[in-house]
VEXBAZA-564115 format. One record per residue (C-alpha): residue number from 1; x, y negated, z. Coordinates in Angstrom, 3 decimals, always signed. Example, Ala and Ser with C-alpha at 12.3 -4.5 7.8 and 13.67 -1.06 7.14 Angstrom:
<sites>
  num        c1        c2        c3
    1   +12.300    +4.500    +7.800
    2   +13.670    +1.060    +7.140
</sites>
This chain:
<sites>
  num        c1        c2        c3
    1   +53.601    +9.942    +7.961
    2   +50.945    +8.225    +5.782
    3   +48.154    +6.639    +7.216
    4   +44.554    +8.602    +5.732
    5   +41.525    +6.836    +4.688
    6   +38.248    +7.617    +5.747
    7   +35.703    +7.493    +3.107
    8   +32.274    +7.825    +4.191
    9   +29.813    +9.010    +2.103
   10   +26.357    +7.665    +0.937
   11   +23.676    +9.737    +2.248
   12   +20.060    +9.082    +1.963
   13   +19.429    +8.981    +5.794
   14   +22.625    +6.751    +6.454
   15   +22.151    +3.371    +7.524
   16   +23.222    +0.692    +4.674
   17   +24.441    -2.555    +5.101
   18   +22.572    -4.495    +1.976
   19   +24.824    -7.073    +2.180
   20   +23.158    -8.539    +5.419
   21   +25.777    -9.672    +8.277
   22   +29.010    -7.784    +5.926
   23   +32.139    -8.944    +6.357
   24   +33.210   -10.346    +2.545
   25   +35.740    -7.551    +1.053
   26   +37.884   -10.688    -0.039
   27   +38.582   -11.444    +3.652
   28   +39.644    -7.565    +4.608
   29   +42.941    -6.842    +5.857
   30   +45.430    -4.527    +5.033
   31   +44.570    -0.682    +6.649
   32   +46.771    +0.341    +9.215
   33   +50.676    +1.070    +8.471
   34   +50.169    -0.874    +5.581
   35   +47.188    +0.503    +3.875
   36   +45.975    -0.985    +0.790
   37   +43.013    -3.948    +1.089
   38   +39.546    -3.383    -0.553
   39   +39.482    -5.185    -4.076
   40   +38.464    -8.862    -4.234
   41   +34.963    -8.968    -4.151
   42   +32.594    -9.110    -7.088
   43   +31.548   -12.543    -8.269
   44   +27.768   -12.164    -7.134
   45   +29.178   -11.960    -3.599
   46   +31.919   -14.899    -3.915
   47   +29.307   -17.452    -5.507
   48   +25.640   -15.751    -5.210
   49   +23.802   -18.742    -6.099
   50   +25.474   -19.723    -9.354
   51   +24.967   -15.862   -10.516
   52   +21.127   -15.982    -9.268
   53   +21.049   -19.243   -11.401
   54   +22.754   -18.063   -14.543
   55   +20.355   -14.243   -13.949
   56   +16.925   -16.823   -13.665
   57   +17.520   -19.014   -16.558
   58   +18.702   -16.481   -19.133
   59   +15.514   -14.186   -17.935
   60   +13.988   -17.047   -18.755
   61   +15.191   -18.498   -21.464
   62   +15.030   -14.401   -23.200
   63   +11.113   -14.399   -22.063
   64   +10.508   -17.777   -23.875
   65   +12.025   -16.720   -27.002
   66    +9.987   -13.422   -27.143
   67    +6.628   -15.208   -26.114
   68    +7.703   -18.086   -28.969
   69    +9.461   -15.579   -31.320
   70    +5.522   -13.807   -32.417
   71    +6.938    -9.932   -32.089
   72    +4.056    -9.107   -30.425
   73    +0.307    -9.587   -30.811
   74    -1.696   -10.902   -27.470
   75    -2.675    -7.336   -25.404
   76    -6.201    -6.433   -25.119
   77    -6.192    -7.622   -21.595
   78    -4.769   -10.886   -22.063
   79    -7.215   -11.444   -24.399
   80    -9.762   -10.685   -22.290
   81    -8.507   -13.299   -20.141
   82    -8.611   -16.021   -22.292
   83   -12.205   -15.013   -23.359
   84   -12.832   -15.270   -19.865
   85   -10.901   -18.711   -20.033
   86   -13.496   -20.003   -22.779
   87   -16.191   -19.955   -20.117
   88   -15.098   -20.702   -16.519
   89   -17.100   -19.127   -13.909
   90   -16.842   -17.981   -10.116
   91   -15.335   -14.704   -11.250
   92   -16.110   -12.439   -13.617
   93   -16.877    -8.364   -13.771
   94   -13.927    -7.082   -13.196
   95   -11.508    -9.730   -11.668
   96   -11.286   -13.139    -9.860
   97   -11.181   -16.143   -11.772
   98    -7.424   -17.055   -11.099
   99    -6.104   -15.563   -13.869
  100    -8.907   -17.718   -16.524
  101    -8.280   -20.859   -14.838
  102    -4.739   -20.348   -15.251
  103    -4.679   -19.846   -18.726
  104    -7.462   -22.673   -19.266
  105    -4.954   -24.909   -18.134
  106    -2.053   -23.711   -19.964
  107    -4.201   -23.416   -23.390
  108    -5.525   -27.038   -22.442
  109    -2.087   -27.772   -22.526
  110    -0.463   -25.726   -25.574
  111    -3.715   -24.782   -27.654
  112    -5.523   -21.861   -27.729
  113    -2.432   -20.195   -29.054
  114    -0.245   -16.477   -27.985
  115    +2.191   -18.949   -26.576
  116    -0.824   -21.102   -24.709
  117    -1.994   -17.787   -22.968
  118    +1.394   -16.585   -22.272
  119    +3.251   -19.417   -21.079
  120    +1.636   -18.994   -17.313
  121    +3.622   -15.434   -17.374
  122    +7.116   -17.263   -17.906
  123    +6.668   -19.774   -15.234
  124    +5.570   -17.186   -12.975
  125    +7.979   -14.913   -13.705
  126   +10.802   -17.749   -13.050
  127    +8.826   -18.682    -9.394
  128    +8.987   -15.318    -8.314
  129   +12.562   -14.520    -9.381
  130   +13.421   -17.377    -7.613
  131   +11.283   -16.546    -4.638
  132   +12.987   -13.552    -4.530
  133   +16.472   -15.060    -4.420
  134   +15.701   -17.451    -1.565
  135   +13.542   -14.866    +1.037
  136   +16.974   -12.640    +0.352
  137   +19.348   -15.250    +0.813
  138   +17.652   -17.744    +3.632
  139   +15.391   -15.493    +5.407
  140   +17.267   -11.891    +5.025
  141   +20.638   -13.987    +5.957
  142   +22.040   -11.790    +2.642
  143   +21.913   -13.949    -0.891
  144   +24.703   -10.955    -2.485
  145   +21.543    -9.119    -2.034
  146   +19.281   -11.353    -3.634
  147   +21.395   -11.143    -6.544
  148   +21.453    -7.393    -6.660
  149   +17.289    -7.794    -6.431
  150   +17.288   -10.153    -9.028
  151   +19.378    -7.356   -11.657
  152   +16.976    -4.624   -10.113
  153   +13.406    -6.874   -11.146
  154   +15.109    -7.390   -14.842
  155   +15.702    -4.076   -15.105
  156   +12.082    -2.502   -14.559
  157    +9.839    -2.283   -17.447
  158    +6.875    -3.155   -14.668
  159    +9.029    -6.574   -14.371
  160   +10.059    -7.050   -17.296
  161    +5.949    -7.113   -18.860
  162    +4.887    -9.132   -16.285
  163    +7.301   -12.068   -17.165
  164    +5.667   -12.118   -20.755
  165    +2.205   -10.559   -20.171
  166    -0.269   -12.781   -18.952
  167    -2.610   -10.345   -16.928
  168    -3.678   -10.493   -13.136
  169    -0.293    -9.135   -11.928
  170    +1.781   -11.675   -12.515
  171    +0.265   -14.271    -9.925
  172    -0.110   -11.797    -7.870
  173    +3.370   -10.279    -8.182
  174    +4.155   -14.068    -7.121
  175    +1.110   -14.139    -3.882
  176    +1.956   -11.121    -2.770
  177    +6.248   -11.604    -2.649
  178    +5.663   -15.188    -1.127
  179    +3.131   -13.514    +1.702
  180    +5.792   -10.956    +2.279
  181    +8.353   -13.640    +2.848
  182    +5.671   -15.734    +4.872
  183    +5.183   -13.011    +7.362
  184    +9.349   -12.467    +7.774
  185    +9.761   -16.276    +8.156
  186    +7.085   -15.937   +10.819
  187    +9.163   -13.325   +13.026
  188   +11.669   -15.653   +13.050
  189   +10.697   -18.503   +13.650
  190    +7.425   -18.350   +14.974
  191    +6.207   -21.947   +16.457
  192    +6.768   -23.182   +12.956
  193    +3.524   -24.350   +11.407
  194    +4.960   -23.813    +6.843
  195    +4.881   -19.980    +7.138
  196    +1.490   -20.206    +8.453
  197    +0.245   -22.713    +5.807
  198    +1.877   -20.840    +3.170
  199    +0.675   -17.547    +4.174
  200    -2.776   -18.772    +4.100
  201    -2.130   -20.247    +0.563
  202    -0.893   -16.764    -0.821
  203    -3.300   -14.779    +0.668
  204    -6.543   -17.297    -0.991
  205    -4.928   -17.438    -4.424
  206    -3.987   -13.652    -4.439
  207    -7.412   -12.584    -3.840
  208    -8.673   -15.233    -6.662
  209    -5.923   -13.471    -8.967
  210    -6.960    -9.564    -7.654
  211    -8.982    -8.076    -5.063
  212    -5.654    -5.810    -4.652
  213    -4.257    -8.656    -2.442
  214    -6.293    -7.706    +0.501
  215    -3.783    -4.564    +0.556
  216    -1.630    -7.175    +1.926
  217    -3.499    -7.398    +5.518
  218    -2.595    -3.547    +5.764
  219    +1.015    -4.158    +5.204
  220    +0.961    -7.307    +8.393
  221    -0.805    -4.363   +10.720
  222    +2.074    -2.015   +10.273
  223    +4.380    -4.568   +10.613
  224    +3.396    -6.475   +13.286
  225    +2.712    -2.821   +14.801
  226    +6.464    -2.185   +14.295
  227    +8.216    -5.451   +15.351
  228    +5.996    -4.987   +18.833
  229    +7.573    -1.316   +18.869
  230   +11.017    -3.284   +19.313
  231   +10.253    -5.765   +21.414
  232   +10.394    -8.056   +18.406
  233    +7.201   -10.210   +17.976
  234    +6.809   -13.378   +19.898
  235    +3.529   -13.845   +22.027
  236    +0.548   -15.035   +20.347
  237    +2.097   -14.589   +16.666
  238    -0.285   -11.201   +16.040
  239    -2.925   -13.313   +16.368
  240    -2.216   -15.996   +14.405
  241    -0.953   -13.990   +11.949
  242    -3.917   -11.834   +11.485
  243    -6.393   -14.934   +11.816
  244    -4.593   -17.113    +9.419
  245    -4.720   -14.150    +6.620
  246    -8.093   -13.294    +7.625
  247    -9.168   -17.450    +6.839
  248    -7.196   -17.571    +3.786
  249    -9.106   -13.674    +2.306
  250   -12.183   -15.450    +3.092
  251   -11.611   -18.619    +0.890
  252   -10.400   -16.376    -1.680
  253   -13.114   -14.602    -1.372
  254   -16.397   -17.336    -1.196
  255   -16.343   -17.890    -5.008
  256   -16.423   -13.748    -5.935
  257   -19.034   -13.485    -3.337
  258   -20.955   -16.056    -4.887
  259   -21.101   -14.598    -8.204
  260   -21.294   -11.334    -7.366
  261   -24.719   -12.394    -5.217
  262   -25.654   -13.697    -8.760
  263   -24.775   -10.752   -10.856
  264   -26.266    -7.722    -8.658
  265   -22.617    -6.970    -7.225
  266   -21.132    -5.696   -10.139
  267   -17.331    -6.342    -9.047
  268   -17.575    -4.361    -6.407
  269   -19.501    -1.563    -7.961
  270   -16.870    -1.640   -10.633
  271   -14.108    -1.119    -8.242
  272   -15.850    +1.459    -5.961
  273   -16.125    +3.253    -9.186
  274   -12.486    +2.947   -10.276
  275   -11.302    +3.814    -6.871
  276   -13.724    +7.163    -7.118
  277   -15.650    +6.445    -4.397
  278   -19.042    +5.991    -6.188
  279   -19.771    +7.122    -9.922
  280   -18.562   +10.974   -11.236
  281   -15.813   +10.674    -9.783
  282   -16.610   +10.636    -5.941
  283   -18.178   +14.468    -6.469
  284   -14.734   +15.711    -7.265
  285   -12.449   +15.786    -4.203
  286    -9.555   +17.232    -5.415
  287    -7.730   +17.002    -9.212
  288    -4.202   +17.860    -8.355
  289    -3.586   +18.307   -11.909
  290    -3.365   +14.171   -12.058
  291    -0.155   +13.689    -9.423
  292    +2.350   +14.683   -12.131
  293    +0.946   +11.997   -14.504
  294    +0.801    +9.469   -11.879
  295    +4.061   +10.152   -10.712
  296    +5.684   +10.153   -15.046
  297    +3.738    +7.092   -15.429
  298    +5.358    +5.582   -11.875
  299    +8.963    +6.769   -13.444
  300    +8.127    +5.282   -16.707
  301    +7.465    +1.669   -15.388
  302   +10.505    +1.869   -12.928
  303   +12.551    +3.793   -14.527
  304   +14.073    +7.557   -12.884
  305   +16.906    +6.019   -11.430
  306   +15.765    +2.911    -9.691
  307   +12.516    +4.624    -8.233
  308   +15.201    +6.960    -7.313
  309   +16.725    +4.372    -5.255
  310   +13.430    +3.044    -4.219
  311   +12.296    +6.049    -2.393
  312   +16.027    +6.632    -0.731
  313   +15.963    +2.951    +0.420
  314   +12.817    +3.110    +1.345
  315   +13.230    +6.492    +3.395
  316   +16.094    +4.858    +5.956
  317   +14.301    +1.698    +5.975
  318   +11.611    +3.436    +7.873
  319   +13.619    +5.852    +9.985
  320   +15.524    +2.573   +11.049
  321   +12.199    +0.729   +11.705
  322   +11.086    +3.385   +13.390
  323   +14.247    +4.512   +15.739
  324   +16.177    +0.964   +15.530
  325   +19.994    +0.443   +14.465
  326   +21.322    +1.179   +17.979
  327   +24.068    +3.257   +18.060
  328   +24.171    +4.377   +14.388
  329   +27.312    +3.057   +11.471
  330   +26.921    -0.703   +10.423
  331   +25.417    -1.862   +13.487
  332   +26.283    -4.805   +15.740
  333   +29.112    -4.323   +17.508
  334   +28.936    -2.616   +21.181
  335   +25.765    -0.972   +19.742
  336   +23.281    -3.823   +20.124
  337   +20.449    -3.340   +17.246
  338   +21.463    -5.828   +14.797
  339   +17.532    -7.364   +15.457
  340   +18.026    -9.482   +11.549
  341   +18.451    -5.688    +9.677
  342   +15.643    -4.252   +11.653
  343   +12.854    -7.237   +11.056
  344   +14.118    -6.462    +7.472
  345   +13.820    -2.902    +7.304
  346   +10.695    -2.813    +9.380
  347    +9.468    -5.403    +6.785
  348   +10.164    -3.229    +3.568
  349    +9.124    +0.106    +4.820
  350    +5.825    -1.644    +5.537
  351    +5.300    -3.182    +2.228
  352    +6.596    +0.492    +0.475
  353    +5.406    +3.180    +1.780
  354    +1.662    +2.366    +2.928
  355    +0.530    +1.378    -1.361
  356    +3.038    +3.650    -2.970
  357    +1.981    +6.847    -0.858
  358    -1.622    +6.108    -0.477
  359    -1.345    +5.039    -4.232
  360    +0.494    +8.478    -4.452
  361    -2.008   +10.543    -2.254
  362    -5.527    +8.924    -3.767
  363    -4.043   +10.583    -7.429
  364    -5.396   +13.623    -6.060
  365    -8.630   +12.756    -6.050
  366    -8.943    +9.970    -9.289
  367    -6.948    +8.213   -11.473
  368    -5.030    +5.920   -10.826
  369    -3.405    +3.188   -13.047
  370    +0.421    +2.659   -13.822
  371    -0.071    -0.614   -12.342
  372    -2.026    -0.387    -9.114
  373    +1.000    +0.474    -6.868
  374    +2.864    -2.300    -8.690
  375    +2.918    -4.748    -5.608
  376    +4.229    -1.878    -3.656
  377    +7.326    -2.209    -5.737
  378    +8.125    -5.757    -4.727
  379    +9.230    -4.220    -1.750
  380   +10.798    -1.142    -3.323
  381   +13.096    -3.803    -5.685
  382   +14.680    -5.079    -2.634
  383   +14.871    -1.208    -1.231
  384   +16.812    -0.106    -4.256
  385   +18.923    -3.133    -4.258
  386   +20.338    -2.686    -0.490
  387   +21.090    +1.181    -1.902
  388   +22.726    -0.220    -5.199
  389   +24.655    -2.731    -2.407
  390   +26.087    +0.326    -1.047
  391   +26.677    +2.144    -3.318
  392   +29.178    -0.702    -5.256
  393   +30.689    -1.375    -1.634
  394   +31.681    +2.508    -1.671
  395   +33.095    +2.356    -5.129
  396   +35.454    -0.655    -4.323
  397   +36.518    +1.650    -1.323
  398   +36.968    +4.346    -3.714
  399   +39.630    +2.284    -5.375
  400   +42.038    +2.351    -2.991
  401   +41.723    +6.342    -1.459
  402   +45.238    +8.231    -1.669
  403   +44.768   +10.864    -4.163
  404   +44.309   +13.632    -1.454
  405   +41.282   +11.361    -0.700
  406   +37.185   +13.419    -0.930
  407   +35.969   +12.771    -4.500
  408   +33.302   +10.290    -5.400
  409   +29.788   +10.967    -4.733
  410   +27.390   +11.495    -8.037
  411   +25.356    +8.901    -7.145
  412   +29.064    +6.493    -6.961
  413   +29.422    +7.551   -10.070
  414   +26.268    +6.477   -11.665
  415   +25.821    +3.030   -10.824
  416   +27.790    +1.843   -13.920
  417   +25.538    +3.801   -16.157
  418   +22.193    +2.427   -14.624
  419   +23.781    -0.953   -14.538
  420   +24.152    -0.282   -18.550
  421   +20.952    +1.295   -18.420
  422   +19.302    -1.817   -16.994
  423   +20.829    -3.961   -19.365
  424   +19.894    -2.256   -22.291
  425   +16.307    -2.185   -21.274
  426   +16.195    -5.556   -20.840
  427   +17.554    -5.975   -24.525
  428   +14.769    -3.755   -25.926
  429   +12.183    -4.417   -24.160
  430   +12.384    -8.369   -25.295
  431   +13.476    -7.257   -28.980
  432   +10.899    -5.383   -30.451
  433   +12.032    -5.652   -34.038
  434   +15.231    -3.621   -33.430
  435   +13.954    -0.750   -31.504
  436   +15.492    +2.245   -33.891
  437   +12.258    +3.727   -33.755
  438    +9.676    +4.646   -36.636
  439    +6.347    +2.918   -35.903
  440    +4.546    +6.031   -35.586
  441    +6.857    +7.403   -32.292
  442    +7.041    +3.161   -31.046
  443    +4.286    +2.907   -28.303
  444    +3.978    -0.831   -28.651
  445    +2.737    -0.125   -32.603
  446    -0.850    -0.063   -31.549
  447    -0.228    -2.981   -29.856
  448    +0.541    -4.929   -32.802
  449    -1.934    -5.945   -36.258
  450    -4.430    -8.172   -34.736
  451    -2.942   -11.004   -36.400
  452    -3.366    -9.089   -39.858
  453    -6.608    -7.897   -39.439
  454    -7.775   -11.344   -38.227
  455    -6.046   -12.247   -41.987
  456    -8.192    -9.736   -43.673
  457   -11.413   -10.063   -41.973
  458   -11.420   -13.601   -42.884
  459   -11.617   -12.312   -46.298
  460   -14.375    -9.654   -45.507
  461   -16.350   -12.547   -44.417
  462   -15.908   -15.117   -47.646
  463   -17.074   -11.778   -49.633
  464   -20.495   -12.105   -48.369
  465   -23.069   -14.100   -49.739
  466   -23.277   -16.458   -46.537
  467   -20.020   -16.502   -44.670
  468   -21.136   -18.741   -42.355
  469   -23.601   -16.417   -41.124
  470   -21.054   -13.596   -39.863
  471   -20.561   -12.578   -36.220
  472   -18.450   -10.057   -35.419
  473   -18.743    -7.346   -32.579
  474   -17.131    -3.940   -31.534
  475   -18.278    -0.764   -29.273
  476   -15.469    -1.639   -26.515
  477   -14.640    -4.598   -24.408
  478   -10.757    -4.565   -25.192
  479   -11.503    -4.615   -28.503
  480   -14.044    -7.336   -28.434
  481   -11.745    -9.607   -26.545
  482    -9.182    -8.973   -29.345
  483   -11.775    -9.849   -31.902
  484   -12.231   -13.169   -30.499
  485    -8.625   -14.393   -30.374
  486    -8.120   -12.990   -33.671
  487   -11.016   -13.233   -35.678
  488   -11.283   -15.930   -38.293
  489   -12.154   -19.239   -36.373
  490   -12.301   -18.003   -32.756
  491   -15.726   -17.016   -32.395
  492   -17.735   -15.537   -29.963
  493   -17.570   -11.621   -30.485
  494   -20.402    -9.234   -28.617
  495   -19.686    -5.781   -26.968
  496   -22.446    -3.339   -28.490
  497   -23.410    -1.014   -25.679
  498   -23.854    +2.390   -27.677
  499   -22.808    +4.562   -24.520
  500   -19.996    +2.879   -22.321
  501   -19.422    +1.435   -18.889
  502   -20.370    -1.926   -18.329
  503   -18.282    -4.493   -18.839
  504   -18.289    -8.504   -18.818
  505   -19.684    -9.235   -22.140
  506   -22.972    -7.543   -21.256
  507   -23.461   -10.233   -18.601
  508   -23.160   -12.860   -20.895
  509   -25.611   -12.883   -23.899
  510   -25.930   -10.721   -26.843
  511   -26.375   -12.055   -30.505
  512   -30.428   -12.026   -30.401
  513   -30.578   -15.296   -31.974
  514   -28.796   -14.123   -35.240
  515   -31.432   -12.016   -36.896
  516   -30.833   -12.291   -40.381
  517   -27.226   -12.381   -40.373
  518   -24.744   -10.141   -41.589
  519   -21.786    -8.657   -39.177
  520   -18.458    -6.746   -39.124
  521   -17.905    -4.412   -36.685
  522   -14.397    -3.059   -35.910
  523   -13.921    +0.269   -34.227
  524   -10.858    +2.125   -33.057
  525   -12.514    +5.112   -34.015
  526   -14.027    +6.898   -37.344
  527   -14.794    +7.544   -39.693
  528   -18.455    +8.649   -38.117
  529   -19.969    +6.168   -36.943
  530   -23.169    +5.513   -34.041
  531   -26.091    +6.206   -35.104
  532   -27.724    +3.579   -33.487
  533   -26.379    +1.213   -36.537
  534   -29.127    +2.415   -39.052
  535   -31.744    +1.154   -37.047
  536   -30.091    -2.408   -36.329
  537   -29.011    -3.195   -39.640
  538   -30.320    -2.595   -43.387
  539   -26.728    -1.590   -44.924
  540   -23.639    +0.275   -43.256
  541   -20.354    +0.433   -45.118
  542   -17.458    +1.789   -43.533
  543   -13.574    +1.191   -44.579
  544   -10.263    +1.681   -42.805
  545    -7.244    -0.815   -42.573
  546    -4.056    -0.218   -42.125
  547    -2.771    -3.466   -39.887
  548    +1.229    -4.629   -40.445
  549    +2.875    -6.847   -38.355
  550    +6.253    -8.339   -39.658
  551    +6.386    -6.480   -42.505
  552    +5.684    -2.728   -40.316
  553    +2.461    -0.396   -39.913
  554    +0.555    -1.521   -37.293
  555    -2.878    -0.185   -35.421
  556    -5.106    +1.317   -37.359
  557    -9.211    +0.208   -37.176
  558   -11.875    +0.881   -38.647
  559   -14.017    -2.261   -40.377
  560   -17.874    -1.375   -40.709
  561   -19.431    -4.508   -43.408
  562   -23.466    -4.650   -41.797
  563   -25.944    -6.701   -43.567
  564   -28.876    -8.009   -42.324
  565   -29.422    -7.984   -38.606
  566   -32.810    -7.127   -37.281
  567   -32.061    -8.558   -33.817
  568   -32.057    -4.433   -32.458
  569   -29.058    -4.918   -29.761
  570   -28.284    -1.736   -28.156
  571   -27.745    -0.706   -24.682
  572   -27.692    +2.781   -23.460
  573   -28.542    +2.190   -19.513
  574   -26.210    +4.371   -18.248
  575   -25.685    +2.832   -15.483
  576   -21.887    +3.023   -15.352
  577   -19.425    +0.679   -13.821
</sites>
């Protein structure tokens, strides 16, 4: 009589291994009567750090090129940021200051260049991957797992930007993954004074990089919450936890406060108003009609399949935090809680599910941005790679079932394909110039012409009689950012107020000192233009431009040639924020 297999399936409430405390597949014997062993195992298992190596500095080396390689023009952000960089401050409207000192240095370094202003994004991209790799294979006790995380982090679009974008996620991304990490080290070892030191260093920087780090402190209340639950957190280390993140929010805080007692407290108006709390917003309760765009927009960054996996990891990761491994598949032997997978799982369920559902729930009431749950996903990258784990250890089993054996699950099926999928993101993503697309279906097309139109408005500006006595301005803040990098020389660019929200450039001063000069506005919008311009200038004429970039259409603007300035800046007085 043959000997039967048992396959067990992968469910979404079954516990998972992740590659923490598994036996290696290399070293398992032959089934009973003979039974076939489990293939040798996969090379990311037999030498994890060589693979985690080779995954970093290709990342790496890929990002480089693209930042180097000019497909794509500086976003409207990350100009914004290196105005902001031009004249350090405290903070500034809308942010810290962490992310303009950063690129002050780096442009000190490199010139005030697309590669000066995005090198910051590389390095910090290569830290955190690395980060990653380590907290998986030191603290989680699992480095097959770390390598798994790192193929999951290349594979997201939200990643994959933040290695070449230089906004205020990426040292965050980095703050908030090594405060995660700080507070695991902690449960383990928790007389040792680094995690403490560390944690107080992540939490200070991340709130100089985004106020969204004080999320963070959240995240160490649930968790502590839940190791207590288990008898898992040593005397004392709640409050030394609590106090050492509460020290390092405050440093991180003093120089916002400071400005902000300068500048009538427009950060946090700004933010009360994004978060719908104050402003129009806060008289609408409910606008259910936003949770299916939050939720595309959440898919679109991730990608279907591994928020997929995100939300099944993250689902047993919290029944297991909340009910322990006792007694269930995969745990210690004799049914002892294996205590290393539940610190982990109590860990990840606590930096998941508290920003991704609140994220998920507040879209109900306001709007929120594709990239304000984004540190909820350093979490959910680890979640989806214990699933992927699985799911690979069930295929090798797969491979030696007797025919009469159940057939593969879907989701066995599929990792090959998302593996592809992964890959081939990666590939487009950091290759613009071959997407088979036609510019007007590419979303990153109105990305791209700034370097053009900084090309032709040089020329607009030797066509007037005194070209040295040009300054150029738009209607928006992106825009105006833009203008600077681009425009011909540098220069400092104003934000004309003629019925926005507020933003940093009406803080800093507007162009009363150049009556008499001529100006070039550039809108994304017209061909109608504000009223308001008649009455500031003695001429209006208004053209379009087509942008290119490498030979393609680019953005589209509008360029509005004003002569003679009468020193009439506007500002509507809305009040918004």
């Amino acid at each position: 009589m043959s000997a039967s297999i048992h396959r067990p399936e992968f469910r979404p409430d079954a516990p998972y291994a992740g590659s923490h405390g598994a036996r290696p597949a290399s070293a398992a014997p032959s089934g009973p009567h003979g039974a076939p062993a489990l293939p040798p195992a996969p090379v990311w298992e037999r030498n994890p750090a060589l693979c985690a190596g080779v995954i970093i500095a290709v990342t790496t080396l890929v990002r480089l090129w693209f930042v180097l390689s000019g497909q794509l023009d500086l976003v409207q952000d990350e100009s914004q940021y290196w105005d902001w960089s031009r004249r350090l401050q405290l903070s500034y409207y809308s942010k810290g200051p962490l992310i303009a000192w950063l690129i002050h240095g780096w442009t000190a370094l490199l010139g005030d260049t697309e590669t000066g202003v995005r090198m910051g994004a590389v390095v910090n991209s290569a830290l955190a991957q690395t980060l990653l790799y380590l907290g998986a294979a030191r603290l989680f006790r699992a480095p097959a797992l770390g390598v798994l995380t790192l193929f999951v982090a290349n594979a997201t679009p939200l990643f994959m930007a933040s290695g070449v974008l230089m906004t205020t996620d990426s040292p965050l991304l980095l703050c908030w993954a090594g405060a995660l990490f700080c507070l695991h080290w902690i449960s383990l070892e928790p007389r040792r004074r680094a995690p403490y030191v560390l944690l107080f260093a992540c939490m200070a920087l991340g709130v100089l990089a985004k106020y969204m780090m004080l999320g963070i402190a959240g995240v160490a209340v649930l968790w502590l919450w839940g190791l207590s639950r288990h008898g898992l957190l040593a005397r004392g280390v709640a409050w030394r936890v609590l106090a050492v993140m509460l020290a390092g929010a405050a440093v991180g805080m003093l120089p916002i406060l400071a400005w902000n007692i300068s500048n009538d407290w427009v950060s946090f108006r700004h933010v009360a108003t994004l978060a719908g709390v104050a402003g129009k917003a806060a008289k609408t309760f409910l606008t259910p009609e936003r949770l299916p765009e939050h939720l595309g927009a959440q898919a679109g960054i991730i990608t279907p399949w591994w928020l997929g996996l995100m939300l099944v990891g993250g689902w047993r990761a919290l029944r297991h935090a909340c009910k322990g491994h006792a007694g269930t598949p995969g745990a210690s032997p004799n049914g002892v809680p294996d205590a290393g997978r539940l610190r982990r799982d109590i860990l990840l369920a606590a930096g998941f599910w508290p920003m991704w559902g609140g994220m998920t729930l507040w879209s109900l009431h306001t709007r929120i941005y594709p990239n304000w749950p984004a540190m909820s996903y350093v979490a959910g990258i680890m979640l989806a790679a214990c699933c992927l784990s699985d799911l690979i250890a069930a295929r090798r089993r797969d491979a030696v079932l007797e025919p009469g054996g159940a057939p593969a699950t879907v989701w066995r099926k599929l990792v090959p394909a998302w593996a592809v999928l992964g890959v081939l993101t990666f590939g487009l993503v950091h290759a613009q110039d071959a997407l088979p697309l036609p510019p007007r279906y590419n979303p990153a097309t109105r990305l791209k012409g700034w370097a053009d139109l900084g090309e032709h408005l040089d020329e607009v500006r030797r066509q007037l009689p005194d070209p040295g006595r040009v300054f150029f301005f738009s209607d928006a803040y992106d825009m105006t950012a833009s203008l600077a990098f681009y425009a011909p020389g540098q220069p400092v660019t104003y934000c004309a107020d003629f019925g926005r929200r507020m933003s940093q450039y009406d803080i800093w001063p507007s162009p009363a000192d150049k009556v008499g000069w001529d100006a070039v506005l550039v809108r994304r919008d017209g061909p109608n233009m504000p009223r308001q311009l008649a009455a500031m200038f003695d001429s209006v004429q208004v053209t379009r431009y087509q942008s290119t970039h490498r030979g393609k259409p680019g953005r589209e603007f509008w360029v509005v040639v004003l002569r003679g300035f009468n020193g009439n800046w506007p500002s509507s007085g809305s009040g918004a924020y």
